[in-house]
C-alpha positions in Angstrom: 117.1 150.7 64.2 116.9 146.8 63.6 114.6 145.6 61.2 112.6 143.5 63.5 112.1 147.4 65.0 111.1 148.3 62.2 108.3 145.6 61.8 107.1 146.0 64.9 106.6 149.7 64.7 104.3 150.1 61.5 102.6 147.1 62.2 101.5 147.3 65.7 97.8 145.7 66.1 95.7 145.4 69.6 96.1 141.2 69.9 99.7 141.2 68.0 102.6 138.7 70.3 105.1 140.3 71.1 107.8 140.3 74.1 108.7 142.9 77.0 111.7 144.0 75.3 109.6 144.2 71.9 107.0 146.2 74.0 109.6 148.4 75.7 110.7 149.8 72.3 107.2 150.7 70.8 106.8 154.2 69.7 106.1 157.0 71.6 102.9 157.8 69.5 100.1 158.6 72.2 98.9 155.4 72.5 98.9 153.4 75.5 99.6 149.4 76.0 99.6 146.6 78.0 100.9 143.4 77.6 98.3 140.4 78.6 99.1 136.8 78.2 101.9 137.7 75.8 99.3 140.0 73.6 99.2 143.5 73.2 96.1 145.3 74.6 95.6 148.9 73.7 94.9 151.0 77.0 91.4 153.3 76.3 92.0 156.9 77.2 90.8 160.4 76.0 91.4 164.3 77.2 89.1 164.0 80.2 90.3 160.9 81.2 94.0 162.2 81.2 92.9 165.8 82.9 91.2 163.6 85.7 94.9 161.9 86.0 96.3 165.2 86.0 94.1 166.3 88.7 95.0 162.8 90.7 98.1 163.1 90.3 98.7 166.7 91.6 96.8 166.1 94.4 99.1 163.0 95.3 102.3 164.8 94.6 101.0 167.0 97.0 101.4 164.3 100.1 104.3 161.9 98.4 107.5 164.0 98.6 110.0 161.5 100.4 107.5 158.4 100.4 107.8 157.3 97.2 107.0 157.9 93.1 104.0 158.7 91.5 103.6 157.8 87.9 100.9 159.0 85.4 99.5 156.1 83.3 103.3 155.4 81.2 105.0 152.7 83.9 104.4 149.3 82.8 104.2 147.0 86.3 105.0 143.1 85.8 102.3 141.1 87.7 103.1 137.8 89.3 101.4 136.4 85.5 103.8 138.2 84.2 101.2 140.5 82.6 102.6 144.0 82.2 99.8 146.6 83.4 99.9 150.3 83.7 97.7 152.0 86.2 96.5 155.4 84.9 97.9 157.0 88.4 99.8 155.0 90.8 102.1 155.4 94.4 104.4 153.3 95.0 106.5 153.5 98.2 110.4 154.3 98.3 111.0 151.0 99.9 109.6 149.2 97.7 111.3 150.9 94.7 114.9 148.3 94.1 117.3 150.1 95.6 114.9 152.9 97.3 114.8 154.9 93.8 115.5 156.1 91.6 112.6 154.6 89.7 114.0 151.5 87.2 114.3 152.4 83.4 112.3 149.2 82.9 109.3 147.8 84.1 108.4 147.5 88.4 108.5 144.2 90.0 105.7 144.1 91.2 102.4 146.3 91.2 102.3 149.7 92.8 101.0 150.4 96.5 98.1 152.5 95.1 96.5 151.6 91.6 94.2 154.3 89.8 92.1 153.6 87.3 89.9 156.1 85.3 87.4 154.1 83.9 86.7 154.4 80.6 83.1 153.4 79.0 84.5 151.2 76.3 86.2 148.9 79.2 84.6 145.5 79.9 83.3 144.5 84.2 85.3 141.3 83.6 88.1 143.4 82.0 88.3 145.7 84.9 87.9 143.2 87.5 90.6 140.9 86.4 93.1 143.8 86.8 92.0 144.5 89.9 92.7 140.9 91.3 95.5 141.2 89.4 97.5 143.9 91.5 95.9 142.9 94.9 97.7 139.2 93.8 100.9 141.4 92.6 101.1 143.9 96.0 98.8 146.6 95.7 97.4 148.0 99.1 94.4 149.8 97.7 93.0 150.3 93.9 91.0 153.0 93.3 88.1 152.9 90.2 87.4 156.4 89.4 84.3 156.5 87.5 83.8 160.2 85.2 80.6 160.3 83.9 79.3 159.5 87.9 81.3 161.3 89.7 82.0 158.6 91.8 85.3 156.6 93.5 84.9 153.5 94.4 88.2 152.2 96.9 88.6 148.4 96.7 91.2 147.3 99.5 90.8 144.2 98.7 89.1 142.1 95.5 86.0 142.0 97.9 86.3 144.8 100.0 84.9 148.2 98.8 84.1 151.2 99.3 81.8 154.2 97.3 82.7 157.9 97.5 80.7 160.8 95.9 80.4 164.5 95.9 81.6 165.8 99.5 82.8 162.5 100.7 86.1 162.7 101.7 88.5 160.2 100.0 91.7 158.9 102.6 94.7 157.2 101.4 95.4 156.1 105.6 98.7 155.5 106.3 100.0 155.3 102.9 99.8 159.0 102.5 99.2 161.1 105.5 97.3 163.8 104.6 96.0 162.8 101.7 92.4 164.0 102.1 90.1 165.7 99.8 86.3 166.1 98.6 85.9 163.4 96.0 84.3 166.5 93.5 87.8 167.7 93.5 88.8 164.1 91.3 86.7 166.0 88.7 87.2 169.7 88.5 90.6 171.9 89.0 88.3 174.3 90.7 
């Protein structure tokens, strides 16, 4: 391990420059990151948080055999800033993966078809908003704020165009997934 490695690793501070590569070979420690405008930005997250991914996840994987990859909240996606962002859940279709897959060892090009993100309390309305333009700039088709403590899914397909789910309403992906269609309760419960 190089010494700059080494510095990096046991000083690693939300705000700290550092590059992609630099970012790339942060430890495996539980944490999560971003890197905006060159900065780290430690990525909020807790148990129900990641069981809600879990749940979002297995639903997608459900409908996405042969159409693409599904990641769960550790793929870093470079935005046209050059941000790196990593949506808690996210589709991306097989065309649009270099090479039609397997998925790269580094970073995607660009941001995923689908973006999900569980919002956490702690996160900021200019915060979230800014990486919502941010993938619609970089690709995304849809981006999808999943709210816990409400129960609630809001679907943006575009910065300004948005839809709320609750309860019983059923939540589409359209033509991205075909089938994909389930009671927005089952977001929140494996039962």
């Amino acid at each position: 391990m190089a010494i700059a490695d080494v510095e990096i690793q046991s000083n690693i501070q939300p705000g700290m420059k550092i590059t992609e590569d630099e970012l790339m070979r942060l430890p495996k420690d539980g944490r999560r990151w971003e890197l905006v405008e060159g900065r780290l930005k430690e990525v909020p997250t807790n148990w129900r948080h990641d069981e809600i991914g879990g749940i979002i996840v297995a639903l997608l994987m459900a409908h996405s055999r042969g159409l693409g990859s599904v990641t769960t909240g550790q793929a870093g996606f470079r935005m046209k800033n050059r941000n790196i962002r990593v949506p808690d859940v996210s589709f991306t279709r097989r065309e649009r993966i270099p090479g039609g897959g397997p998925a790269p060892e580094t970073f995607g090009d660009a941001a995923p078809d689908l973006c999900v993100e569980i919002i956490s309390p702690s996160e900021s309305p200019e915060d979230i908003a800014g990486k919502m333009r941010e993938y619609f700039t970089s690709g995304a088709e849809q981006v999808w704020h999943v709210f816990p403590e409400t129960q609630q899914v809001i679907v943006f397909t575009s910065p300004t165009e948005a839809q709320t789910f609750n309860g019983d309403d059923i939540l589409n992906a359209g033509e991205m997934l075909p089938g994909f269609s389930y009671r927005v309760a089952e977001f929140f419960s494996w039962e």
